[in-house]
Biopython code that builds the backbone (N, CA, C, O; Angstrom):
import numpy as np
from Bio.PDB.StructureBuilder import StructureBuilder

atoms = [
    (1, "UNK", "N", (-4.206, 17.902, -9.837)),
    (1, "UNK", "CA", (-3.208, 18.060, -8.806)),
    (1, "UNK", "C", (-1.970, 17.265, -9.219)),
    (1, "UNK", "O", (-2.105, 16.127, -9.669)),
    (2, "UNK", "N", (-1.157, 17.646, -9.125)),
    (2, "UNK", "CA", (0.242, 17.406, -9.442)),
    (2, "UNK", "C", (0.766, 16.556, -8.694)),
    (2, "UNK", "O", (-0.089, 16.111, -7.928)),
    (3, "UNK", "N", (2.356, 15.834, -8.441)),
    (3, "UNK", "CA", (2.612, 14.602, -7.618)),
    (3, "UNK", "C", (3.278, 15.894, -6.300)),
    (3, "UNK", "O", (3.401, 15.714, -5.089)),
    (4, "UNK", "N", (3.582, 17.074, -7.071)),
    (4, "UNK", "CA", (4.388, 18.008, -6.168)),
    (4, "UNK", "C", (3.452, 18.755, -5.098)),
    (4, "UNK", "O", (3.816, 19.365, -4.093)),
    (5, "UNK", "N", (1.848, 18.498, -5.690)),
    (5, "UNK", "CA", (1.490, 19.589, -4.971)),
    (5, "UNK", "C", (0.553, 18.735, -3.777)),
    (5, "UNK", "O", (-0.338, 19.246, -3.098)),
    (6, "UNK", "N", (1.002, 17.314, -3.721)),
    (6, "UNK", "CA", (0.317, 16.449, -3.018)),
    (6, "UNK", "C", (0.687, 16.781, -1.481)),
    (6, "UNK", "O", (1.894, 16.551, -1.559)),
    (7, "UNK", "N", (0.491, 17.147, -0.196)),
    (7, "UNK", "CA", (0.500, 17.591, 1.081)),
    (7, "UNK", "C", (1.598, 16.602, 1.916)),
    (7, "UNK", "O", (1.214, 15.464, 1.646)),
    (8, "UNK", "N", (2.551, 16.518, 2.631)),
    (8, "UNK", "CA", (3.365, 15.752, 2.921)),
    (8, "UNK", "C", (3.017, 14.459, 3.919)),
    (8, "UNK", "O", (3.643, 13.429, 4.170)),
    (9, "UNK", "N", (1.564, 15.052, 4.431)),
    (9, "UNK", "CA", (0.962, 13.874, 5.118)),
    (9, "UNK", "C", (0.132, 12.921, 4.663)),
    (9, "UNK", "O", (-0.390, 12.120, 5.438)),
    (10, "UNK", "N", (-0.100, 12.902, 3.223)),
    (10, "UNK", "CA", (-0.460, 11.715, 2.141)),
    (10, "UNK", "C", (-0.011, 11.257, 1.930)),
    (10, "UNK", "O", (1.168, 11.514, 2.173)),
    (11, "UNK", "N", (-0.351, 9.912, 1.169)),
    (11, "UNK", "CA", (0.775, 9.428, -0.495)),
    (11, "UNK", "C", (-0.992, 9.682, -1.279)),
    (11, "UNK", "O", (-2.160, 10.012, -1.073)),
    (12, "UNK", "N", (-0.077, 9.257, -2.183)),
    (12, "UNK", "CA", (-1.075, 8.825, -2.982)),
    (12, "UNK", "C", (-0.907, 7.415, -3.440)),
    (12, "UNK", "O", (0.149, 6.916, -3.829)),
    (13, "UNK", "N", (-2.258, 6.737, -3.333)),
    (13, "UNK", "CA", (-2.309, 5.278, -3.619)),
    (13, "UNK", "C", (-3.462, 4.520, -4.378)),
    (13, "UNK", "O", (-4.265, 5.264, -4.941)),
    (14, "UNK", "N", (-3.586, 3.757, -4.442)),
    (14, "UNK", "CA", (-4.522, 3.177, -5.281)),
    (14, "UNK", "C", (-5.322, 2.415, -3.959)),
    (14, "UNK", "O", (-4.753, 1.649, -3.182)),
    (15, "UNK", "N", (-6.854, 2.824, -3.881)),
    (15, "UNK", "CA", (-7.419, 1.901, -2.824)),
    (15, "UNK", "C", (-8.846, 1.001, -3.504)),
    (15, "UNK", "O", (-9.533, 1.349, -4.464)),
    (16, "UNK", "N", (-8.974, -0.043, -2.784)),
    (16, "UNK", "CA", (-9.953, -1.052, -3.485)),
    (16, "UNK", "C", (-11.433, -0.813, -2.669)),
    (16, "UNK", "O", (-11.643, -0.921, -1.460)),
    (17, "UNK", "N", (-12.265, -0.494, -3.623)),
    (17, "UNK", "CA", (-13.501, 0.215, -2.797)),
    (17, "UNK", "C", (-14.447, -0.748, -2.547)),
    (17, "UNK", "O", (-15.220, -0.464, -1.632)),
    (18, "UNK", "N", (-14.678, -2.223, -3.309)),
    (18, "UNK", "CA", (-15.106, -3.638, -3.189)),
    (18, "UNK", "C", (-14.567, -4.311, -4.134)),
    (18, "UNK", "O", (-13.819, -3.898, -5.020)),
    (19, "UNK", "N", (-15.080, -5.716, -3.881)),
    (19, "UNK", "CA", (-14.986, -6.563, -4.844)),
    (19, "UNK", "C", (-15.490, -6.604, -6.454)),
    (19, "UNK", "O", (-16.264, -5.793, -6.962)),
    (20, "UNK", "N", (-15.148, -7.226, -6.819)),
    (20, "UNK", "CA", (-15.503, -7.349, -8.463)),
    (20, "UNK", "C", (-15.100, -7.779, -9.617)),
    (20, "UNK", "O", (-13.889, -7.730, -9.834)),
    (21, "UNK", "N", (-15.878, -8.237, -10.513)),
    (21, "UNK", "CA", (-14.885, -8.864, -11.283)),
    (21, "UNK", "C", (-14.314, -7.920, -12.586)),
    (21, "UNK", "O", (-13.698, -8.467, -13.501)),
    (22, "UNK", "N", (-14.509, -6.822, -12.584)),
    (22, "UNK", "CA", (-14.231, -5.068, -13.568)),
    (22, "UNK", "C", (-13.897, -4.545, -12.677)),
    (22, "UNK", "O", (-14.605, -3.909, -11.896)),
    (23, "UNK", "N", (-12.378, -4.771, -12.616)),
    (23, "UNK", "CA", (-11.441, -4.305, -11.910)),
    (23, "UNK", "C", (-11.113, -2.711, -12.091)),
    (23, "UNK", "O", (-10.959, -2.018, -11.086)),
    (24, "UNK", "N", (-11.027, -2.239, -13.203)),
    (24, "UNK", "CA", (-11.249, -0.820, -13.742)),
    (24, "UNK", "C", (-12.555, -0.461, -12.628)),
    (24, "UNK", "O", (-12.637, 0.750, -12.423)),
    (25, "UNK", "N", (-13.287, -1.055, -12.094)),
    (25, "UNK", "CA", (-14.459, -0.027, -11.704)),
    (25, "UNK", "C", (-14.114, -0.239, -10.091)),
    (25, "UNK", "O", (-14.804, 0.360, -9.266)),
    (26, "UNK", "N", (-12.951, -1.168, -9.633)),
    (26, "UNK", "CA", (-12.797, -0.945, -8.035)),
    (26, "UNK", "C", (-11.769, -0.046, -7.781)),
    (26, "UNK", "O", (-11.526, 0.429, -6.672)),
    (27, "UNK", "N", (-11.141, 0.198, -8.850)),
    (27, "UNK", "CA", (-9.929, 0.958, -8.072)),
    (27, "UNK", "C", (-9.653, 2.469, -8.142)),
    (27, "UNK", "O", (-10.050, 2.864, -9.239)),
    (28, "UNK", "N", (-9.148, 3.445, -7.435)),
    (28, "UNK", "CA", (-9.167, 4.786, -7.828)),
    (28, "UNK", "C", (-8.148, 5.797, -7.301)),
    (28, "UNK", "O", (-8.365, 5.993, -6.106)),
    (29, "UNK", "N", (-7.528, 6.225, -7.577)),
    (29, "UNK", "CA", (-5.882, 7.132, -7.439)),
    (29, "UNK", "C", (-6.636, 7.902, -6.465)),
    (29, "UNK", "O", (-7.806, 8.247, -6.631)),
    (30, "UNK", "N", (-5.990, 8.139, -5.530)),
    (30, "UNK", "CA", (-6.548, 9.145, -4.273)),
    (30, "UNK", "C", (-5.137, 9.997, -3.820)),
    (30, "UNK", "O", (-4.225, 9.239, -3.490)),
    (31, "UNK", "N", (-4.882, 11.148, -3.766)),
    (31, "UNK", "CA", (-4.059, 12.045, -3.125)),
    (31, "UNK", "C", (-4.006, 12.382, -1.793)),
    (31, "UNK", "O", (-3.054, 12.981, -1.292)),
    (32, "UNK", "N", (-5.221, 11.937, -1.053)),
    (32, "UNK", "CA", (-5.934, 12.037, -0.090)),
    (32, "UNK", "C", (-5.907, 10.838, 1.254)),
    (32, "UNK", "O", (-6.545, 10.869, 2.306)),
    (33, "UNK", "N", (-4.902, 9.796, 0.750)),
    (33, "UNK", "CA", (-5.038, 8.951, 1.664)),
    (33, "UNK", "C", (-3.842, 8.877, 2.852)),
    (33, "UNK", "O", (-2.701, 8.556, 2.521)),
    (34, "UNK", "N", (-4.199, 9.221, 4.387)),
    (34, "UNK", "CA", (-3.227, 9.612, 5.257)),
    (34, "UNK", "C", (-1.949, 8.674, 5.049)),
    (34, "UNK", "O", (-1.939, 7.443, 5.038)),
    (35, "UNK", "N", (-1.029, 9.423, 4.909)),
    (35, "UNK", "CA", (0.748, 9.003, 5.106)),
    (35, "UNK", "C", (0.313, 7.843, 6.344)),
    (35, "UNK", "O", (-0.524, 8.051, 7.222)),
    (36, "UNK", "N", (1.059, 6.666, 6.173)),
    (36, "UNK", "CA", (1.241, 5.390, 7.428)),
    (36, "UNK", "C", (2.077, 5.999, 8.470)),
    (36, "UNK", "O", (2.971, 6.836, 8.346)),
    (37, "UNK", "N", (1.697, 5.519, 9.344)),
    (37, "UNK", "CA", (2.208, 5.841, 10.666)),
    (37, "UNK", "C", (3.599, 4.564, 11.117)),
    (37, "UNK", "O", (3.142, 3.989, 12.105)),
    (38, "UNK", "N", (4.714, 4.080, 10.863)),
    (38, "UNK", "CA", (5.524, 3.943, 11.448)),
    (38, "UNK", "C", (5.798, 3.281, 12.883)),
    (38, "UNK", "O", (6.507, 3.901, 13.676)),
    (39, "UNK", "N", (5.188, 1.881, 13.282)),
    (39, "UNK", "CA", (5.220, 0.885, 14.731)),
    (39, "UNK", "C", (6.687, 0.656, 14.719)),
    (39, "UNK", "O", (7.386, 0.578, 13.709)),
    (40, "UNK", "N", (7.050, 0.564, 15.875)),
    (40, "UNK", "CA", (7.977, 0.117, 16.457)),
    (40, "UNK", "C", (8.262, -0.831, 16.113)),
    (40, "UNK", "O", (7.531, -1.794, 16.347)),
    (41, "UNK", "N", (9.627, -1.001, 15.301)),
    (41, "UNK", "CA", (9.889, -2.366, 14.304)),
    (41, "UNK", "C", (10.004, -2.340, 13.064)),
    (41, "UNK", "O", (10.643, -3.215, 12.480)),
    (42, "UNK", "N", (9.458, -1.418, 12.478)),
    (42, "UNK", "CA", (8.925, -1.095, 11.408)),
    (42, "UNK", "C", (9.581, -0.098, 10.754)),
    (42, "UNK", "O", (9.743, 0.844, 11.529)),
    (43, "UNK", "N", (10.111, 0.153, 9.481)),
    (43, "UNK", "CA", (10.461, 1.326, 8.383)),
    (43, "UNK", "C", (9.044, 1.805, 8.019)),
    (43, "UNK", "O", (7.882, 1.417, 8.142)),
    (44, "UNK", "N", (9.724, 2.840, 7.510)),
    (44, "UNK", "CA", (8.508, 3.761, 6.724)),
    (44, "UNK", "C", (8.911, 3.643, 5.425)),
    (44, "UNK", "O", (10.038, 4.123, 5.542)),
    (45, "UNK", "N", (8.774, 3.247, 3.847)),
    (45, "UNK", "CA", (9.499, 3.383, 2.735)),
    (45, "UNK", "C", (8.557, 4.019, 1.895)),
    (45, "UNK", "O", (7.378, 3.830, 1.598)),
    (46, "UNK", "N", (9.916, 5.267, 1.446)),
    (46, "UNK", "CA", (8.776, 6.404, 0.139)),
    (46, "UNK", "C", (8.973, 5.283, -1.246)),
    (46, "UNK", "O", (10.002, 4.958, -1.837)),
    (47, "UNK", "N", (7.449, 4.839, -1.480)),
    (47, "UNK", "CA", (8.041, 3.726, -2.506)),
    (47, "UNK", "C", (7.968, 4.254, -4.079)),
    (47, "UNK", "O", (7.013, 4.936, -4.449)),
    (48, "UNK", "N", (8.985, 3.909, -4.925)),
    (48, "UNK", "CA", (9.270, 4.320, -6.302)),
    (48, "UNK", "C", (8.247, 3.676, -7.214)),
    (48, "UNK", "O", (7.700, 4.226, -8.170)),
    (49, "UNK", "N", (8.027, 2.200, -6.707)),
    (49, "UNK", "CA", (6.842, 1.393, -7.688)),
    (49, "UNK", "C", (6.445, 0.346, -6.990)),
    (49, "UNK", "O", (7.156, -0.356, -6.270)),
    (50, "UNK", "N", (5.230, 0.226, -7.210)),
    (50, "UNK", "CA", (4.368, -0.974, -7.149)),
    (50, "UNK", "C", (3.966, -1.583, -7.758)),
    (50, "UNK", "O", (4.286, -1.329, -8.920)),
    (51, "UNK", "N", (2.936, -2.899, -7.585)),
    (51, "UNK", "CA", (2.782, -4.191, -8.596)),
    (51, "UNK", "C", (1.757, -4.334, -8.016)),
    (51, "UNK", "O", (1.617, -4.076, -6.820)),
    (52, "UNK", "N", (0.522, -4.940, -9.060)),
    (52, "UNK", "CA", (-0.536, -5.677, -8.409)),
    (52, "UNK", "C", (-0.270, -6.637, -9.017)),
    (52, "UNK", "O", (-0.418, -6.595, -10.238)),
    (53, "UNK", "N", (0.113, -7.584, -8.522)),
    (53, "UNK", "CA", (0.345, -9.160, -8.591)),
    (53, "UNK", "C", (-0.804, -9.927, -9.416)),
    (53, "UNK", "O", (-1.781, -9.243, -9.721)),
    (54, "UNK", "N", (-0.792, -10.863, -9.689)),
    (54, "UNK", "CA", (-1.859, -11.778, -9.903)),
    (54, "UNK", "C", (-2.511, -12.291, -8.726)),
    (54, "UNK", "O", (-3.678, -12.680, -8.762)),
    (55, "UNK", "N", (-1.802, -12.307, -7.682)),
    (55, "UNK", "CA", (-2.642, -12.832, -6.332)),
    (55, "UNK", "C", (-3.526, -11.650, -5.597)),
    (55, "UNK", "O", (-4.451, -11.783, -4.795)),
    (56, "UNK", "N", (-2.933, -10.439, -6.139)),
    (56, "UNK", "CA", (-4.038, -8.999, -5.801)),
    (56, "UNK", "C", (-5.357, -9.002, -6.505)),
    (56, "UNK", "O", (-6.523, -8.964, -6.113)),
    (57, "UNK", "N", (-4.517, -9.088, -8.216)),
    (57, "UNK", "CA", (-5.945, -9.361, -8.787)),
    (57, "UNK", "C", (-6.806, -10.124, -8.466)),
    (57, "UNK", "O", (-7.930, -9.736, -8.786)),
    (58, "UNK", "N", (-6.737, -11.611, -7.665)),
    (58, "UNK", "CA", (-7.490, -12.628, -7.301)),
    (58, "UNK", "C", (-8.814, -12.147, -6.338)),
    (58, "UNK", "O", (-10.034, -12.263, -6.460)),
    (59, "UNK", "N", (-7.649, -11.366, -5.015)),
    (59, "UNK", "CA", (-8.455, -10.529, -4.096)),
    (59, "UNK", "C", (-9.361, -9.714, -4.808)),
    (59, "UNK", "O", (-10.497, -10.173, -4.928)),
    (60, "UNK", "N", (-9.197, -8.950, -5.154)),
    (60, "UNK", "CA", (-9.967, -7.922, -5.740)),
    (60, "UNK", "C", (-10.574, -8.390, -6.500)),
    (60, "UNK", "O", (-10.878, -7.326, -7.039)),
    (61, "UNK", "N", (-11.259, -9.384, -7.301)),
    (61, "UNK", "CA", (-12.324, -10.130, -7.753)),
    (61, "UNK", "C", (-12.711, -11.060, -6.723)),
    (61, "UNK", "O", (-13.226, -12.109, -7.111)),
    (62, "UNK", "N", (-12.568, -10.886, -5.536)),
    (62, "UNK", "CA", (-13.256, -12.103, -4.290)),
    (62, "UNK", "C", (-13.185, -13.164, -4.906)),
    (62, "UNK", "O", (-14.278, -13.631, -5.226)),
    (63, "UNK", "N", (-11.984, -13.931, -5.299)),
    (63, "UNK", "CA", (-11.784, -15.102, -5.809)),
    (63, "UNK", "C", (-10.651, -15.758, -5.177)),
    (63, "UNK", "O", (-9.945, -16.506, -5.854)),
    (64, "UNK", "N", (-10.376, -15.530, -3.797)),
    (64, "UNK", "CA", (-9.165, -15.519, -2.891)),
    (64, "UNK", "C", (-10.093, -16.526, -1.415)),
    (64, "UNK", "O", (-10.936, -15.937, -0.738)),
    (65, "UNK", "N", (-9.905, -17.326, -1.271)),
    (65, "UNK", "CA", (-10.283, -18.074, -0.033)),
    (65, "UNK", "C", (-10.020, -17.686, 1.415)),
    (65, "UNK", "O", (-10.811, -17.601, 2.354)),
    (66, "UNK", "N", (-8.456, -17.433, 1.346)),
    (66, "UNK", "CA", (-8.156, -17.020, 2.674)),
    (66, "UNK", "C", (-8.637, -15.474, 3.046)),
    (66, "UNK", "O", (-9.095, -15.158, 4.144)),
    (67, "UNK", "N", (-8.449, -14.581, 1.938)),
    (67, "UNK", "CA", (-9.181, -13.420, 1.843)),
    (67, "UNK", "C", (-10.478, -13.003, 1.409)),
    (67, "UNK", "O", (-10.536, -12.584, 0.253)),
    (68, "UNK", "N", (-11.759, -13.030, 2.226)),
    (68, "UNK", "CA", (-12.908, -12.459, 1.693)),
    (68, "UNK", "C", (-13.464, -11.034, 1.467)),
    (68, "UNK", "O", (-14.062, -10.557, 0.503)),
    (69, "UNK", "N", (-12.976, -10.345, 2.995)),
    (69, "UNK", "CA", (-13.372, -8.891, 3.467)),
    (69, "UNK", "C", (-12.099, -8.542, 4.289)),
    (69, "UNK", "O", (-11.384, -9.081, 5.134)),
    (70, "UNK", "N", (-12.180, -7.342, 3.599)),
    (70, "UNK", "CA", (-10.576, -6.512, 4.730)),
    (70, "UNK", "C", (-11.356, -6.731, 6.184)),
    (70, "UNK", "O", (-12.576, -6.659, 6.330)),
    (71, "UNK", "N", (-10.599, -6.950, 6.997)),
    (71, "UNK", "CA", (-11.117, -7.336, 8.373)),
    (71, "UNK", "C", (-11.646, -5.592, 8.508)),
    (71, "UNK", "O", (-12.797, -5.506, 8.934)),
    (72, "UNK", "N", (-11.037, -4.381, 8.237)),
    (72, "UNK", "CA", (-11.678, -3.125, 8.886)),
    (72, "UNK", "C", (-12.275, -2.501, 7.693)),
    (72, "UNK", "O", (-12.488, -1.330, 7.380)),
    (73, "UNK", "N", (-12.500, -3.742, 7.067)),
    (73, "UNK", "CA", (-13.584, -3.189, 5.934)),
    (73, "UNK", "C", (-12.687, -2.216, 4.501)),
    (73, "UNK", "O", (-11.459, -2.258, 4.427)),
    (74, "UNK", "N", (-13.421, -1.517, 3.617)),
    (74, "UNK", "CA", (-13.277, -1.446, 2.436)),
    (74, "UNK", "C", (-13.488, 0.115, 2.647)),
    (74, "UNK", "O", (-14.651, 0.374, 2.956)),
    (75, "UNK", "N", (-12.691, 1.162, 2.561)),
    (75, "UNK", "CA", (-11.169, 0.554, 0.977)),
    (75, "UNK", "C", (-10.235, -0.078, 1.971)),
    (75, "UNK", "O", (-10.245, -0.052, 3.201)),
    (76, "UNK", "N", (-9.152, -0.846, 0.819)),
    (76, "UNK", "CA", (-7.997, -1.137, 1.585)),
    (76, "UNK", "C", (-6.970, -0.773, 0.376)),
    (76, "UNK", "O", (-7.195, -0.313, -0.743)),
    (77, "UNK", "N", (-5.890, -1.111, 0.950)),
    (77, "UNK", "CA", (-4.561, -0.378, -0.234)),
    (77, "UNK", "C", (-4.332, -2.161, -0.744)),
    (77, "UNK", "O", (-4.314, -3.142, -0.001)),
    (78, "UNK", "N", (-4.156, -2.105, -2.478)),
    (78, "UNK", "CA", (-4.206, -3.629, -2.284)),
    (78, "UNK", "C", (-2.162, -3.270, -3.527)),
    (78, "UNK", "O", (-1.625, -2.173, -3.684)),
    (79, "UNK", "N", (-1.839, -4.145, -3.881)),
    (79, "UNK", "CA", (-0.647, -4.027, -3.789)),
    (79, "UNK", "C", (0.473, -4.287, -3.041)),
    (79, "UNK", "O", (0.814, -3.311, -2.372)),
    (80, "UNK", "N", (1.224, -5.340, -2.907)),
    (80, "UNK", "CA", (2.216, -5.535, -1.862)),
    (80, "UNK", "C", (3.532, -5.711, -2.084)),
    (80, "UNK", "O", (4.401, -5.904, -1.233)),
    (81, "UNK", "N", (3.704, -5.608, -3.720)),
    (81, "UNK", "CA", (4.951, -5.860, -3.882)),
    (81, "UNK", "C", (5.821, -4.207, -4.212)),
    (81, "UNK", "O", (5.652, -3.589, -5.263)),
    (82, "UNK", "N", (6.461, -3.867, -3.411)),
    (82, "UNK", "CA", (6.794, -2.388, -3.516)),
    (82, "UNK", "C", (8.341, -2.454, -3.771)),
    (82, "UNK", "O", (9.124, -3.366, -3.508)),
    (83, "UNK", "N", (8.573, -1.171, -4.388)),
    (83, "UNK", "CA", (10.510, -0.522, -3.953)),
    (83, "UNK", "C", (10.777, 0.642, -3.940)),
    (83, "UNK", "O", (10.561, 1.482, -4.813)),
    (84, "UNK", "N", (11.308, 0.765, -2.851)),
    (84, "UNK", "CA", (11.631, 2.316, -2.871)),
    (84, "UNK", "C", (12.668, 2.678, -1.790)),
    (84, "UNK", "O", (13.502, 1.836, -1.456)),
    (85, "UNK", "N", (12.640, 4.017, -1.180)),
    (85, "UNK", "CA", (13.769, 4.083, -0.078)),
    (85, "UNK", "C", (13.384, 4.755, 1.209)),
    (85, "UNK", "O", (12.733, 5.761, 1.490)),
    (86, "UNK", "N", (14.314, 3.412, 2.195)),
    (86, "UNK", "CA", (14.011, 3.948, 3.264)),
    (86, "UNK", "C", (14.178, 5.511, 3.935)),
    (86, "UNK", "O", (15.245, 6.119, 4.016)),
    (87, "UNK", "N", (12.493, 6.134, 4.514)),
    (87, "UNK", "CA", (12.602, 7.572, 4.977)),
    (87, "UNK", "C", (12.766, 7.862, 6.631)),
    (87, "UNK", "O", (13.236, 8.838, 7.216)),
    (88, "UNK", "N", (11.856, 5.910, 7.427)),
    (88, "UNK", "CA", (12.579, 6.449, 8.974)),
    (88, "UNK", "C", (12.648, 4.831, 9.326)),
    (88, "UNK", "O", (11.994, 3.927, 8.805)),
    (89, "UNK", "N", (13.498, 4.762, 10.219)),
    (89, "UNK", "CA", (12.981, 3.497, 10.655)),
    (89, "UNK", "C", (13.707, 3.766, 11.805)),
    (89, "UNK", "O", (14.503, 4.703, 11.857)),
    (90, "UNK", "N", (13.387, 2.641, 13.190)),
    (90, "UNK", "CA", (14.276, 2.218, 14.254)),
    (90, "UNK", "C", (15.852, 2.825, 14.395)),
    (90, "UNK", "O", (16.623, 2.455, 13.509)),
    (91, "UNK", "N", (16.272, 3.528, 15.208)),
    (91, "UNK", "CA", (17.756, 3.463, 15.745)),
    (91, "UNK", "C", (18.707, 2.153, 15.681)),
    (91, "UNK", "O", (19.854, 2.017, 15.254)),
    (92, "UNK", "N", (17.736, 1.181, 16.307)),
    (92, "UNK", "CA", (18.614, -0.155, 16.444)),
    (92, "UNK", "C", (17.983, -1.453, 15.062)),
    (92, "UNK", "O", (18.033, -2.671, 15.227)),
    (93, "UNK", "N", (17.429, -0.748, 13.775)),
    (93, "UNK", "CA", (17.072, -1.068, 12.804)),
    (93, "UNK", "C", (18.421, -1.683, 11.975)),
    (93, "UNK", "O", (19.501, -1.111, 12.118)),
    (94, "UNK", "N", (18.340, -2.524, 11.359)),
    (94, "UNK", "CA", (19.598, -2.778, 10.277)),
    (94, "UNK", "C", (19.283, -1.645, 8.741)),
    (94, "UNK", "O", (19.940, -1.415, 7.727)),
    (95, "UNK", "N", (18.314, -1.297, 9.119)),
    (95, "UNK", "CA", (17.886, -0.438, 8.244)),
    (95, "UNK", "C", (18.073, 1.237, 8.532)),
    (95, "UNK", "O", (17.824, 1.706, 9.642)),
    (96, "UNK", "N", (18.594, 2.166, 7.270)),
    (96, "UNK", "CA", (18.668, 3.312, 7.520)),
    (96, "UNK", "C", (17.926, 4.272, 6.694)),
    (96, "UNK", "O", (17.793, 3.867, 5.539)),
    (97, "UNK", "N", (17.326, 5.585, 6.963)),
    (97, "UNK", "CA", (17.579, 6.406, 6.353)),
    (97, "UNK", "C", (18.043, 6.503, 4.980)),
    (97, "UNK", "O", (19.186, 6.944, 4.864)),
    (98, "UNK", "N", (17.204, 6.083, 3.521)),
    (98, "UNK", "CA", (18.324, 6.265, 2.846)),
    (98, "UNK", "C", (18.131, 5.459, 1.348)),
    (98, "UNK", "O", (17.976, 5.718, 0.154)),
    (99, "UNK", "N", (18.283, 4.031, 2.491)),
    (99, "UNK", "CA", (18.658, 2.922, 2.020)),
    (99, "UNK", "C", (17.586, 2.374, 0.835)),
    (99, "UNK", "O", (16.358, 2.400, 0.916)),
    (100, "UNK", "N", (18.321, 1.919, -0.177)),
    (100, "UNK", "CA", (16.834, 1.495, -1.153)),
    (100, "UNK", "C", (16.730, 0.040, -0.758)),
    (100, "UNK", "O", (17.606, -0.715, -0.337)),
    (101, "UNK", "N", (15.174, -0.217, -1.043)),
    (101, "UNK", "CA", (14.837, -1.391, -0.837)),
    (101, "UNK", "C", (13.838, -1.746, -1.557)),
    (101, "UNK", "O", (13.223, -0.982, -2.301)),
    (102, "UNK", "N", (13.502, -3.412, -1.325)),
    (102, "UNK", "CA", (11.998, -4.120, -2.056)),
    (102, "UNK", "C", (11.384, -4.830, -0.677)),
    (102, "UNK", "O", (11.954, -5.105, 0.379)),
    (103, "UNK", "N", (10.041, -5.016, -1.083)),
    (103, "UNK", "CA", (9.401, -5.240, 0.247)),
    (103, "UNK", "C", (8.558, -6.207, -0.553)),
    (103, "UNK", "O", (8.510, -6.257, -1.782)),
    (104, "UNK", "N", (7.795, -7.091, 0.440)),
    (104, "UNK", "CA", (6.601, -7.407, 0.106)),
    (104, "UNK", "C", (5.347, -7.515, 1.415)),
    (104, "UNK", "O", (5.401, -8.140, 2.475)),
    (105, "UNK", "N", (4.464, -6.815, 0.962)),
    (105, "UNK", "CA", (3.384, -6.730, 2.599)),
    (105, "UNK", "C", (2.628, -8.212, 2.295)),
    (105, "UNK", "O", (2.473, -9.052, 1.409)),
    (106, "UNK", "N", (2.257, -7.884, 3.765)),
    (106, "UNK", "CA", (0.821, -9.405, 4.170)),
    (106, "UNK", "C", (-0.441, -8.257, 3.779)),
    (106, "UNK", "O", (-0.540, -7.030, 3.796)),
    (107, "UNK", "N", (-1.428, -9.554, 3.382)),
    (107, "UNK", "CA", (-2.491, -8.621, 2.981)),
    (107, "UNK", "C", (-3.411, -8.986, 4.422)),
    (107, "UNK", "O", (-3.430, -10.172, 4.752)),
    (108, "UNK", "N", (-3.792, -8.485, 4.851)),
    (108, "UNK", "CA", (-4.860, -6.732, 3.787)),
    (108, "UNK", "C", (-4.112, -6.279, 4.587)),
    (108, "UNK", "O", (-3.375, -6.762, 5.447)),
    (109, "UNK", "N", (-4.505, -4.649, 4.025)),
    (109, "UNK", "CA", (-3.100, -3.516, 4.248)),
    (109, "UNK", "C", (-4.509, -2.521, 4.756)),
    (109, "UNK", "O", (-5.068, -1.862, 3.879)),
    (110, "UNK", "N", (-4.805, -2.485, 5.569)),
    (110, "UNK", "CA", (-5.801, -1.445, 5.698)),
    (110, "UNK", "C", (-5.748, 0.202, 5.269)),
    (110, "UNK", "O", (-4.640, 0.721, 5.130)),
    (111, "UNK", "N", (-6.585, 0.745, 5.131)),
    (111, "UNK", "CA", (-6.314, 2.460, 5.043)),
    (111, "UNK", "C", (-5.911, 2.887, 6.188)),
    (111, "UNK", "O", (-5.658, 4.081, 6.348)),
]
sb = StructureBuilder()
sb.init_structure("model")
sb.init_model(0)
sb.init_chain("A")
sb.init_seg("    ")
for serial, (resi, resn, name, xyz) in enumerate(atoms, 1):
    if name == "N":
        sb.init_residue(resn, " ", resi, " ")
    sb.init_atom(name, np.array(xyz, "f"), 0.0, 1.0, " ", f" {name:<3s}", serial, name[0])
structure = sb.get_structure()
């Protein structure tokens, strides 16, 4: 499947299915994982690239203290350092439509 022929209510992302220390064997490209839903407050950003940090990798080998288990459990999207451009956000947002940006999420990022 192609990036074009992916359904508009996905992304595609990389999700962490457990812990481990063969990181190659937790993670797996999914086309299939529902598009985020957008809270009040909040942008939506179609992102251009991501990073798994060294502090992702930590998580994802359960070698992270403050993080043991995604609170709603496994998979979770692990990755937080993103960029890309904003597709909706708030009316009274400083943010538009448009706009490129870099982000960084709090973990865990649930599915």
């Amino acid at each position: 499947m192609s990036v074009q022929d992916v359904p508009k209510e996905t992304m595609r992302c990389i999700l962490a299915s457990a812990h481990g220390d063969d990181i190659d064997s937790l993670l797996y490209m999914s086309g299939n994982s529902p598009k985020p839903t957008r809270k009040k407050g909040e942008v939506l950003i179609k992102a251009h690239a991501c990073a798994l940090a060294p502090g992702d990798v930590r998580v994802l080998a359960g070698h992270c203290d403050f993080f043991q288990e995604p609170p709603n459990g496994f998979p979770y999207i692990p990755g937080g350092d993103v960029s890309g451009v904003v597709v909706e956000a708030d009316g009274k947002s400083r943010f538009k439509a448009g706009d490129a940006v870099m982000a960084m999420f709090e973990l865990p990022r649930p599915v």
